[in-house]
N, C-alpha and C positions, 0 to 999 in steps of 0.2 A: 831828825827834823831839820829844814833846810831855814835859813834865814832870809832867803827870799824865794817868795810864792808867785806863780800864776794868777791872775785874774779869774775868779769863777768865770764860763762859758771859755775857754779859752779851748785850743784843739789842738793833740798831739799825738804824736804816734812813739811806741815805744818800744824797748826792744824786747823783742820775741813775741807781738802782736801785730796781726796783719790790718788792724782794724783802727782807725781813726777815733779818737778816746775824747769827748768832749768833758771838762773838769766842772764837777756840781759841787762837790767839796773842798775844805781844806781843813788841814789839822785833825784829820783823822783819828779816829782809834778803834779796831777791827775787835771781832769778840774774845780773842782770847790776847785785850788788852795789849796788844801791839801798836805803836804811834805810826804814822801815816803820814808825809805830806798832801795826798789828795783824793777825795772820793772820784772815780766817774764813771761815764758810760759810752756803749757804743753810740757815733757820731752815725749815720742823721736820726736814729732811731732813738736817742731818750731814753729814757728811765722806762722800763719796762716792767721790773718786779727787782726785788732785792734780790735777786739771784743771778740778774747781768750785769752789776757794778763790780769797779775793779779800785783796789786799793795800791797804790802807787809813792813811791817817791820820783823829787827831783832828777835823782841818780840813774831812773827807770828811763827817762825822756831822751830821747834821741834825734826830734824833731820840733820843734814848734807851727803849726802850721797856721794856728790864727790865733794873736792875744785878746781877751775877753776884755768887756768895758770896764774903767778903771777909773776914778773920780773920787772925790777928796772924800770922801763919804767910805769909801772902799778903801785909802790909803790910812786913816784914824782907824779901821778895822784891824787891817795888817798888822799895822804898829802896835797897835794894844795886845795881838794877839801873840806877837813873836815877844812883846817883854814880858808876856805871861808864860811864854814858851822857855824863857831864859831862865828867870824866874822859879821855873818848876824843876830844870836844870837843876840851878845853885843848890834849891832845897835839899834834892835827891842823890845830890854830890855825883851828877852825871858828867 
């Protein structure tokens, strides 16, 4: 898990995908309990069904191509959520 996140709507592309990724999620975790830094989907297309999303980290991103809105409302989200990230670390002696 990365200690700093993208904005939801944000767009990227990544590597070994031809295809433009707009980010719906963040802080992840796939079914068989893998962490995540992002849910998303193909870019101009949306959310189609649970079977076009792509689970991704930071490390995956190769490009940025447009940062999604981001406002103090979104920044107390972040934050709470990377010391809960931290947090879950310590516990787990990660």
């Amino acid at each position: 898990m990365s200690d700093k996140l993208l904005p939801l709507g944000s767009i990227v592309k990544l590597n070994g995908v031809n295809d433009k990724i707009m980010i719906i999620g963040v802080n992840q975790i796939d079914k068989d309990k893998e962490k995540y830094d992002y849910c998303g989907c193909v870019h101009p297309y949306g959310f189609v069904n649970s079977n076009n999303l792509l689970v991704f980290n930071n490390s995956d991103i190769i490009e940025t191509i447009f940062k999604g809105y981001f406002d103090e409302e979104s920044k107390d989200f972040y934050e709470d959520l990377m010391w809960l990230n931290k947090k879950n670390k310590e516990e787990n002696n990660e």
